[in-house]
C-alpha positions as CSV (number, residue, x, y, z in Angstrom):
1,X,-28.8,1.7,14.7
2,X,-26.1,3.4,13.0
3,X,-26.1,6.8,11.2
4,X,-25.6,6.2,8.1
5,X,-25.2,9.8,7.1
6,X,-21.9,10.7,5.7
7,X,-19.6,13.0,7.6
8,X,-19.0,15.9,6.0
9,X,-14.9,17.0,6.1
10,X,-15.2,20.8,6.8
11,X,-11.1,20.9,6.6
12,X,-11.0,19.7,3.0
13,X,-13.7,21.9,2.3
14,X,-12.0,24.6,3.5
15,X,-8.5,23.8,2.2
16,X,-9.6,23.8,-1.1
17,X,-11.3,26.9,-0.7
18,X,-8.4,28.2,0.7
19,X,-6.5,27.2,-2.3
20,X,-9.1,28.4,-4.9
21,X,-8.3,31.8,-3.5
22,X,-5.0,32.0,-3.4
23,X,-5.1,30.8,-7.1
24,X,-7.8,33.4,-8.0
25,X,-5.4,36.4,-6.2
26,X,-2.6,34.5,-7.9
27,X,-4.1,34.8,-11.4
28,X,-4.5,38.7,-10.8
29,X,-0.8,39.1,-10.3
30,X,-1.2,39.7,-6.7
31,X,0.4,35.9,-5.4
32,X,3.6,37.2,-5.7
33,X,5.3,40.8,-6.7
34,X,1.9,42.8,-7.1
35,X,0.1,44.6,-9.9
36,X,2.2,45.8,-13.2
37,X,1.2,48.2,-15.6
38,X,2.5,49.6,-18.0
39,X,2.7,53.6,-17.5
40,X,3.4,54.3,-21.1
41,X,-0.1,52.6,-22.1
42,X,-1.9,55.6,-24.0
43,X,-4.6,55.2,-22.4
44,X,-4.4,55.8,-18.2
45,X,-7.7,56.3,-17.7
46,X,-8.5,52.9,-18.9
47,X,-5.5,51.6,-17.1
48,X,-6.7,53.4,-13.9
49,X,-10.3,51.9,-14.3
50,X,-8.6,48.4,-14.8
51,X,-6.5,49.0,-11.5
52,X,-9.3,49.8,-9.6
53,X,-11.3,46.9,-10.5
54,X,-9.0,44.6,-9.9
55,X,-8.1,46.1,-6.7
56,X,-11.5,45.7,-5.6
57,X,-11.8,42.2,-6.5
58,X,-8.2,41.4,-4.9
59,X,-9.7,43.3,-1.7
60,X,-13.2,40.9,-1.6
61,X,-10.8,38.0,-2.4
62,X,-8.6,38.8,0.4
63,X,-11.5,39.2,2.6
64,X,-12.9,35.7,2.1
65,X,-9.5,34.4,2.2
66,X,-9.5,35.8,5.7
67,X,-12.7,34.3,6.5
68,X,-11.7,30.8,5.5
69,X,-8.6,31.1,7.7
70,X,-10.6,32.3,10.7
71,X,-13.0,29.1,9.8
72,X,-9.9,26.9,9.6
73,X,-8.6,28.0,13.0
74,X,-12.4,27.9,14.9
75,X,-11.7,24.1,13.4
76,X,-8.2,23.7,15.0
77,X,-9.7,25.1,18.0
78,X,-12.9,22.9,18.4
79,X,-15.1,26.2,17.9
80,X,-16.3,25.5,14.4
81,X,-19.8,24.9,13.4
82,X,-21.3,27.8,16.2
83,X,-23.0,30.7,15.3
84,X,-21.1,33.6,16.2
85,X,-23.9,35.5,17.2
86,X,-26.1,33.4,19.6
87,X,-24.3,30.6,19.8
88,X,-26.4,27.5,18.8
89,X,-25.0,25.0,16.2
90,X,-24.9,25.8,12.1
91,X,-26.6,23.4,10.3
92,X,-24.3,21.3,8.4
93,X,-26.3,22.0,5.1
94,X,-25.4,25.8,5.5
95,X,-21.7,24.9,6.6
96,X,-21.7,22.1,3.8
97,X,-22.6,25.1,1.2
98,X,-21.1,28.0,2.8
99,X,-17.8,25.9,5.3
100,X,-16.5,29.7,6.0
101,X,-20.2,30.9,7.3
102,X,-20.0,32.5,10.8
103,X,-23.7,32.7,11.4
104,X,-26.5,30.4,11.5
105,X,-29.4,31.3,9.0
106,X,-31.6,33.2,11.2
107,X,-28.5,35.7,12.4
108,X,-27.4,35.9,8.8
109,X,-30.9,36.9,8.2
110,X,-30.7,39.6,10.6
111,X,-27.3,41.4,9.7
């Protein structure tokens, strides 16, 4: 009997993450130059505050970013889909919702 179960592309998940990403750090103006503000703005402290958000989203999207690229390489590799932790498979539903996940659910529960 054949599995009729579709097979889920973990690279095209992960590409288009990939891309989402760069987009997202892209629309912050930090795909190409970096950040611009203007120091005459009358108001620093706001400008400050903005800085600093968006540095900490640009830092958490970096992150991620980083994460999918160490996914896409475990997949280049043949390593994908293992739990970095103990070892034994992801389920695909996890790595279906989450391709970029390094740890199986009971290890993610534990960290």
């Amino acid at each position: 009997m054949a599995n009729d179960a579709p097979t889920i592309d973990y690279r095209a998940l992960l590409e288009e993450e990939k891309r989402n990403l760069e987009a997202k750090l892209e629309e912050l103006g930090l795909g190409g130059p970096g950040l611009t503000y203007d120091s005459n703005f009358a108001d620093s402290s706001q400008v400050t505050a903005e800085r600093g958000e968006v540095e900490a989203l640009a830092a958490k999207l970096r992150d991620t970013l980083d994460e999918v690229q160490q996914a896409l390489d475990k997949l280049a590799q043949g390593d994908f889909g293992k739990c970095e932790n103990c070892g034994q498979p992801i389920d695909p539903v996890r790595l279906e919702a989450m391709p970029a996940t390094r740890y199986c659910i009971n290890c993610a529960s534990k960290h």
